[in-house]
Backbone as JSON Lines, residues from 0, in Angstrom:
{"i":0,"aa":"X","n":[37.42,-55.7,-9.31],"ca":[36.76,-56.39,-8.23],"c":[37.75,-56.73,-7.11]}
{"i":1,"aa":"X","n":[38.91,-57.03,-7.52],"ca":[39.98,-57.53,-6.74],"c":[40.2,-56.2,-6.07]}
{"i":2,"aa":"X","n":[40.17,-55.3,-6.65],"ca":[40.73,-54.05,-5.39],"c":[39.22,-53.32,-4.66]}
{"i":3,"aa":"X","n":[38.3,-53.68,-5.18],"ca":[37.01,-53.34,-4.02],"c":[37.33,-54.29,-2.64]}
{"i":4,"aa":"X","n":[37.63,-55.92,-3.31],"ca":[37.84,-56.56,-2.07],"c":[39.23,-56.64,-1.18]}
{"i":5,"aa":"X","n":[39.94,-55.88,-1.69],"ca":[41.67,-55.62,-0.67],"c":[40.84,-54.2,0.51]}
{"i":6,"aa":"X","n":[39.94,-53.43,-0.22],"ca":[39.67,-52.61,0.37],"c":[38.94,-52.41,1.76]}
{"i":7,"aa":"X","n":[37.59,-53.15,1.48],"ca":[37.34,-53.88,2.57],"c":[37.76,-54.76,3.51]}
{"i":8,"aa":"X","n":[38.25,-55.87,2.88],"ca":[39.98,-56.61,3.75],"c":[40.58,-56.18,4.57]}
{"i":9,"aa":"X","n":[41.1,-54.92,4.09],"ca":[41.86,-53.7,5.22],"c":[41.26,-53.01,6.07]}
{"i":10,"aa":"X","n":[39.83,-52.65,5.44],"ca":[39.12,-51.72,6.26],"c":[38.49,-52.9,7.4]}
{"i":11,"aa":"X","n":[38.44,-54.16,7.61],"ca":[38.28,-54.99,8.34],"c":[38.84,-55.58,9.29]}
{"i":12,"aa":"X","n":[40.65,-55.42,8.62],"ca":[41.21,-55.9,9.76],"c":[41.52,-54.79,10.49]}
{"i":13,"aa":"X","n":[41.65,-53.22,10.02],"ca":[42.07,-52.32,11.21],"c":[40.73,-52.57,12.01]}
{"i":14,"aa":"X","n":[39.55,-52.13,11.69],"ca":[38.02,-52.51,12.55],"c":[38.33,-53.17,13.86]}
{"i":15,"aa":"X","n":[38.77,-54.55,13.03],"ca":[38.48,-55.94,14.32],"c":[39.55,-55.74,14.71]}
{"i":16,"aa":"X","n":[40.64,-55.48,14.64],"ca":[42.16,-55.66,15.22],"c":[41.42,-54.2,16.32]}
{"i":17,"aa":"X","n":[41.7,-53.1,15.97],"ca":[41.52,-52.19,16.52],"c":[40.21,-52.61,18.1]}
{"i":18,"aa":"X","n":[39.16,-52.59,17.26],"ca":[38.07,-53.12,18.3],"c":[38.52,-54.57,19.5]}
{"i":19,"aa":"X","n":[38.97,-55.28,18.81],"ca":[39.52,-56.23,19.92],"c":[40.88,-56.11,20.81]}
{"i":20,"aa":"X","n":[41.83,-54.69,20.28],"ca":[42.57,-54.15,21.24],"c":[41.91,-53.48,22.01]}
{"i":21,"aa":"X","n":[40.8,-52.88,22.07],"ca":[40.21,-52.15,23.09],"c":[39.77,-52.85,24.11]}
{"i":22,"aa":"X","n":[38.92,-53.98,23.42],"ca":[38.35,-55.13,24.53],"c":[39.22,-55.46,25.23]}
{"i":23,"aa":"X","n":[40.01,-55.94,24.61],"ca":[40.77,-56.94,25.82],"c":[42.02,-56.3,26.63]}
{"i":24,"aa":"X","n":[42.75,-55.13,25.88],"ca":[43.73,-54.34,26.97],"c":[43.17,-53.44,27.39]}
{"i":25,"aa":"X","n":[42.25,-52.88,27.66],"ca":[40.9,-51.99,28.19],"c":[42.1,-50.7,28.14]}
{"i":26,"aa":"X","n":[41.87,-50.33,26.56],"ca":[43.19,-49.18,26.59],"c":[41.99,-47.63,26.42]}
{"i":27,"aa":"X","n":[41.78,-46.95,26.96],"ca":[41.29,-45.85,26.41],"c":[41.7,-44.96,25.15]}
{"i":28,"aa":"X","n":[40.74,-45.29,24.27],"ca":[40.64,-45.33,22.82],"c":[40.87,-44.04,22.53]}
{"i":29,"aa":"X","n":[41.22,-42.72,23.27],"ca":[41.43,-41.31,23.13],"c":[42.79,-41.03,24.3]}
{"i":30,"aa":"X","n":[43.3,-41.52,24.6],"ca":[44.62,-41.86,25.15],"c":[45.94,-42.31,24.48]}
{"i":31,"aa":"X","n":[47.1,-41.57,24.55],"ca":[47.78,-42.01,23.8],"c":[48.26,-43.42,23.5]}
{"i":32,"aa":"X","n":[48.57,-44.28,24.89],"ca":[48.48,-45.97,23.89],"c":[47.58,-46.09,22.95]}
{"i":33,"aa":"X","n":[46.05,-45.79,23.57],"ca":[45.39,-46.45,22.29],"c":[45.1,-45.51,21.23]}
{"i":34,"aa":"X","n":[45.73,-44.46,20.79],"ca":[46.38,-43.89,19.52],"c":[47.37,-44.59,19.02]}
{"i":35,"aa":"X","n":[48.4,-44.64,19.51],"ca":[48.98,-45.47,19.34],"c":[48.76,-47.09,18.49]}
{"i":36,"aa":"X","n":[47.78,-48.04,19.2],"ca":[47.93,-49.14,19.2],"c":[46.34,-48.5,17.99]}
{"i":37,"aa":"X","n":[45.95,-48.5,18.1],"ca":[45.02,-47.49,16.61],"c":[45.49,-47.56,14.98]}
{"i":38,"aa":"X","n":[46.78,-46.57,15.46],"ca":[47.73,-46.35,14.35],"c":[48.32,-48.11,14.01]}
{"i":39,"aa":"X","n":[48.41,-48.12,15.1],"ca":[49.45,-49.65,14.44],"c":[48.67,-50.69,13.38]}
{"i":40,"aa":"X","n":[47.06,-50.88,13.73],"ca":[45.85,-51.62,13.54],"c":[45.67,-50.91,11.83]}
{"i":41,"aa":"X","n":[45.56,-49.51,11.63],"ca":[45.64,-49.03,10.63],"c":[46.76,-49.26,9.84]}
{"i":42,"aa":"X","n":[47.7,-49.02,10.49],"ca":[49.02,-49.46,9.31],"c":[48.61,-50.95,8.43]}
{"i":43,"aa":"X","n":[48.19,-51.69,9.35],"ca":[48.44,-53.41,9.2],"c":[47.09,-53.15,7.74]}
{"i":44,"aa":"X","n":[46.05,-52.36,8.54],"ca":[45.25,-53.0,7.6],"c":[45.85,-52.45,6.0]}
{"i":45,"aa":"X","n":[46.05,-51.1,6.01],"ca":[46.47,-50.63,4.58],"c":[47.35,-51.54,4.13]}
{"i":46,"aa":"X","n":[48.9,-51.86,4.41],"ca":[49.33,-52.66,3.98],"c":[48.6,-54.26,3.89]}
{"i":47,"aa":"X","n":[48.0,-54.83,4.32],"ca":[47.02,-56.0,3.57],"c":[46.7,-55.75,2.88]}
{"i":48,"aa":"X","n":[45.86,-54.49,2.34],"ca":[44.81,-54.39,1.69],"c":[45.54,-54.11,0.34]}
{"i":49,"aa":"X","n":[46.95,-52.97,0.66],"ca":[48.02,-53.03,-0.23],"c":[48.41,-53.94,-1.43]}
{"i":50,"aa":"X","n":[48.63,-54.99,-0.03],"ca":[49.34,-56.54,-0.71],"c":[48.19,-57.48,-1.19]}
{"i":51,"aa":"X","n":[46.98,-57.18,-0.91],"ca":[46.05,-58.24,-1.6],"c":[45.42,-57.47,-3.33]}
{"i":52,"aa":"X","n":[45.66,-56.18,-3.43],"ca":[45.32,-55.5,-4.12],"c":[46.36,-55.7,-5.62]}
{"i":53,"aa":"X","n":[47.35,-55.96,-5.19],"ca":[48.77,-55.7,-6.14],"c":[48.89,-54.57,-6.43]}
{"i":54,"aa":"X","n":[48.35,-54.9,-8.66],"ca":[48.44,-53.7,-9.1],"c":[48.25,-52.14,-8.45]}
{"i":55,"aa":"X","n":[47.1,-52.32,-7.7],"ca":[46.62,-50.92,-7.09],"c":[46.59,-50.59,-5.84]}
{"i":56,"aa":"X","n":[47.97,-50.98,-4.91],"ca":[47.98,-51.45,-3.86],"c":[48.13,-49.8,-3.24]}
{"i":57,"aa":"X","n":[48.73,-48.85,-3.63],"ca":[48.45,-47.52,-2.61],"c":[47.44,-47.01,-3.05]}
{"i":58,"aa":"X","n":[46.46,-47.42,-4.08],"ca":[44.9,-46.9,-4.36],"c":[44.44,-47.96,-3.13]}
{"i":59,"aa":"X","n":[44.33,-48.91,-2.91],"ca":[43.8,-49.54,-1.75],"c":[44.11,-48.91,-0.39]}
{"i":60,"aa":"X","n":[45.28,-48.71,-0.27],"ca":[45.92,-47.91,0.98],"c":[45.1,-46.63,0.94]}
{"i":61,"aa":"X","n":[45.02,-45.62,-0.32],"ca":[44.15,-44.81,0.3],"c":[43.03,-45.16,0.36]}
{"i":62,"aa":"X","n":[42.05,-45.51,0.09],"ca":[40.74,-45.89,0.03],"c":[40.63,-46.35,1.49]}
{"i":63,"aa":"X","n":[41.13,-47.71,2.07],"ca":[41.11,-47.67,3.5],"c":[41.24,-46.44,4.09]}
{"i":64,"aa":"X","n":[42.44,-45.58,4.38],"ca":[42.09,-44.32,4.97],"c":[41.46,-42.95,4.61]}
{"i":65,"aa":"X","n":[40.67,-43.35,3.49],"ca":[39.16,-42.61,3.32],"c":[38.41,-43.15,4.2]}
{"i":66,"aa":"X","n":[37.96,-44.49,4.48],"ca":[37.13,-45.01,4.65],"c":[37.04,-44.8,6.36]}
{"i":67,"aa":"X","n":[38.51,-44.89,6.75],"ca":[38.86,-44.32,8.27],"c":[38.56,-43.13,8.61]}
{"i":68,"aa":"X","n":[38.63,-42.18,7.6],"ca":[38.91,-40.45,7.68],"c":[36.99,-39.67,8.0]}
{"i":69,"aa":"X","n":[36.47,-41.0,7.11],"ca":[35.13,-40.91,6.9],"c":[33.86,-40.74,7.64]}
{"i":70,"aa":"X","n":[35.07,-42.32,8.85],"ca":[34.49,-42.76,10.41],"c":[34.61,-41.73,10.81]}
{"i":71,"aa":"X","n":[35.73,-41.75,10.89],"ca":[36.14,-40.37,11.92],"c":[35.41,-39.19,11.97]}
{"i":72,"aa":"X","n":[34.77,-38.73,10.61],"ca":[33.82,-37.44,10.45],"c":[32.9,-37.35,11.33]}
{"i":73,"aa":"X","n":[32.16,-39.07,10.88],"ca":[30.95,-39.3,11.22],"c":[30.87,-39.36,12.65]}
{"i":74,"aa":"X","n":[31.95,-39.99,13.77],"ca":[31.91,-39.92,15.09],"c":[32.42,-38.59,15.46]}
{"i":75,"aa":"X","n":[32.79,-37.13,14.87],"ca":[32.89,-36.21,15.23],"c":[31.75,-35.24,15.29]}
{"i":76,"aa":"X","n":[31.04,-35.32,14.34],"ca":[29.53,-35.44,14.11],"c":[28.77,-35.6,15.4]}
{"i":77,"aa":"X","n":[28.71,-36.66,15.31],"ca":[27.81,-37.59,16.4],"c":[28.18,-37.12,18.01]}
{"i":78,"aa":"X","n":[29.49,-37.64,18.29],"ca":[29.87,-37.27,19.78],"c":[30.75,-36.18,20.25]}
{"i":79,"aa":"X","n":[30.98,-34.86,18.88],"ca":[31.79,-34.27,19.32],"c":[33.62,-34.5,19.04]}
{"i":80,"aa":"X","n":[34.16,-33.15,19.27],"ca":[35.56,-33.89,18.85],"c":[36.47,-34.37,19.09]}
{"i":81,"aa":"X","n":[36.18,-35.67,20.32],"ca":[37.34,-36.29,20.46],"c":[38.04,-37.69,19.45]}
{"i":82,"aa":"X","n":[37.18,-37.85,18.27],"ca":[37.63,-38.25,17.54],"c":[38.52,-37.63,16.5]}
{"i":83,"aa":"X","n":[39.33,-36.51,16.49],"ca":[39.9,-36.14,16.08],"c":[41.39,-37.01,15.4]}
{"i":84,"aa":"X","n":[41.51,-37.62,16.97],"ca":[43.09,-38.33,16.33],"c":[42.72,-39.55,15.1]}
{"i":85,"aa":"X","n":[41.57,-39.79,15.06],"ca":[41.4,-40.97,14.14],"c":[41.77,-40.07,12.54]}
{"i":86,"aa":"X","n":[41.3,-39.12,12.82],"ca":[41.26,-38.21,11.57],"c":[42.8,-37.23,10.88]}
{"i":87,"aa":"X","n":[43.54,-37.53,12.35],"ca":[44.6,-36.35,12.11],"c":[45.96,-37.41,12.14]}
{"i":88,"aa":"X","n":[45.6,-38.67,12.76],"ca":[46.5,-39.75,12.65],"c":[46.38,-40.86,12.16]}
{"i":89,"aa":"X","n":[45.49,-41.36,12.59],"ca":[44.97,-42.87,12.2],"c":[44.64,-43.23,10.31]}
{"i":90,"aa":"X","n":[44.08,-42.31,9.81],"ca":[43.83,-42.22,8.26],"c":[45.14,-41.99,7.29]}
{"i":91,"aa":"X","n":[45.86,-41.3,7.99],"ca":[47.21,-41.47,7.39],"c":[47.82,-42.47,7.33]}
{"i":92,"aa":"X","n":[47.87,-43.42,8.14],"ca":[48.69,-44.52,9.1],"c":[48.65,-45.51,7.83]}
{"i":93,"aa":"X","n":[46.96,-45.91,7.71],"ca":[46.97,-46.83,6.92],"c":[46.81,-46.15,5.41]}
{"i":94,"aa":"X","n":[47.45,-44.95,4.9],"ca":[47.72,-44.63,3.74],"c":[49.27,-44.89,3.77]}
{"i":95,"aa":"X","n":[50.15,-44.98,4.92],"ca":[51.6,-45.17,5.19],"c":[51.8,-46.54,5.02]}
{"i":96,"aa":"X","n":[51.13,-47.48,5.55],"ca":[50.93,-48.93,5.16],"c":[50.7,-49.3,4.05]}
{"i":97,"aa":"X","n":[49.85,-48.45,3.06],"ca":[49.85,-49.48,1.9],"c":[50.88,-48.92,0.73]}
{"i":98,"aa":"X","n":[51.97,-47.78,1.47],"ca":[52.71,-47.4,1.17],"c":[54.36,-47.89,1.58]}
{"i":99,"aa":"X","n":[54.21,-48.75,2.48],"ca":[55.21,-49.38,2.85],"c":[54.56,-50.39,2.52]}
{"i":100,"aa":"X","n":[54.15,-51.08,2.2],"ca":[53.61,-52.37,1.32],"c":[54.32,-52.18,-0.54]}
{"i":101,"aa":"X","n":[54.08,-51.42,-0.96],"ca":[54.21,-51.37,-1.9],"c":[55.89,-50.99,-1.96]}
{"i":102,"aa":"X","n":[56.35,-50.0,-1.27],"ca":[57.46,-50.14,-0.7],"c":[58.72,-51.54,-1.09]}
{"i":103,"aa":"X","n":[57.86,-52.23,-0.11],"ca":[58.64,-53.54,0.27],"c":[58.75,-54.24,-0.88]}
{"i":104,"aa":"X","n":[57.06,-54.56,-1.71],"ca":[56.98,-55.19,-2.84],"c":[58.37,-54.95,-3.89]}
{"i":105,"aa":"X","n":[58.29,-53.9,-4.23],"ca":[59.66,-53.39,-5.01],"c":[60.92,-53.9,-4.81]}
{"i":106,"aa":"X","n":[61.25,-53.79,-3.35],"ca":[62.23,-54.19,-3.21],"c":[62.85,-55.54,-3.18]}
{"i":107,"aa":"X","n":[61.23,-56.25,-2.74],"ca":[61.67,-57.47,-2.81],"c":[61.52,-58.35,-4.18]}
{"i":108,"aa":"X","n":[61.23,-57.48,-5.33],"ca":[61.33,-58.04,-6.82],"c":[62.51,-57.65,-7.17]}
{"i":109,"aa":"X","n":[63.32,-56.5,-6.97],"ca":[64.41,-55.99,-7.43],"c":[65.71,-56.86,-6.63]}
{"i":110,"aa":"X","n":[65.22,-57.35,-5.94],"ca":[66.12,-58.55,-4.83],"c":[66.47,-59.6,-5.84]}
{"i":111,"aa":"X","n":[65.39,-60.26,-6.3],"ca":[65.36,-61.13,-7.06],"c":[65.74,-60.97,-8.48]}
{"i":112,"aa":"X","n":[65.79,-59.88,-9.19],"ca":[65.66,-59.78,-10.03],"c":[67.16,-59.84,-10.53]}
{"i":113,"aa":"X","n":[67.48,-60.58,-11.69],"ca":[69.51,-61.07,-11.86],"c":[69.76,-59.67,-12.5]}
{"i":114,"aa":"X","n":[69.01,-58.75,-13.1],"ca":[69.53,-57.97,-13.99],"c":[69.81,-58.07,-14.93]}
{"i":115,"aa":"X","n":[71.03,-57.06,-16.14],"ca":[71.35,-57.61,-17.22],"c":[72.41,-58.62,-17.27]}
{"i":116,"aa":"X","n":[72.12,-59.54,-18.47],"ca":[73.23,-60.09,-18.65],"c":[74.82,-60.39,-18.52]}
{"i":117,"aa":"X","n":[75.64,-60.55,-18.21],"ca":[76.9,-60.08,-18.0],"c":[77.2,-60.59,-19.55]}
{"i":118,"aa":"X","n":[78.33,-59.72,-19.85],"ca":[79.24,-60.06,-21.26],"c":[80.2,-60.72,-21.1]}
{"i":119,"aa":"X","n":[80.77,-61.48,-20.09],"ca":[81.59,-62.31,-20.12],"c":[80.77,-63.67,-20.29]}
C-alpha cells in the first residue's frame, strides 16, 4: 500500500510542480526551458516517490515514469507529436530520480554506518 501511495505522491508532485511552472513563468511547454524545467519537476517527483516508498523506491521511480510515458502516449494520440519530449525525456528523468534517491539513501547509511569492530 505504501508504494501505491509514493507512486501517486510523485506522479503528483511532477503534475502540479510541472503545471504551475507553466502558469506562472508562461514557459512554452514544447520549448526547450520548459523541457527542461519538465525534466527537473520529473526528477523531484521520482525521487519523492523514491524516498517515501523505501524498500521499493526505484520500483516507485519507475512506475512514476510509466505513468509519465503513458501521458505522453495518450497526448500523442490526441494532439499529435509534439509530445514527444515528455516521452523521450521527461519519463526517464523521473526513473533517474528515484534512482538518485536511492542512490543517496545508500550512501547516506553507509556514512553512518561504524563498520567492523576494530581489534584494538
Amino acid at each position: 500500500m505504501r508504494l501505491f501511495f509514493a507512486i501517486i505522491t510523485g506522479y503528483l508532485i511532477f503534475a502540479v510542480s510541472a503545471g504551475l511552472l507553466y502558469q506562472f513563468l508562461h514557459q512554452d511547454p514544447h520549448g526547450v526551458t520548459g523541457a527542461l524545467l519538465v525534466m527537473l519537476c520529473a526528477v523531484s517527483g521520482g525521487f519523492m516517490a523514491s524516498r517515501y516508498a523505501r524498500n521499493d523506491g526505484l520500483i516507485a521511480g519507475l512506475w512514476v515514469g510509466s505513468l509519465i510515458a503513458l501521458g505522453a502516449v495518450v497526448a500523442m494520440v490526441l494532439e499529435g507529436p509534439a509530445a514527444w519530449p515528455a516521452l523521450l525525456l521527461t519519463a526517464p528523468s523521473a526513473v533517474a530520480g528515484g534512482w538518485l534517491s536511492q542512490r543517496t539513501r545508500h550512501s547516506d547509511t553507509s556514512a553512518t554506518d561504524p563498520g567492523p569492530a576494530s581489534s584494538q
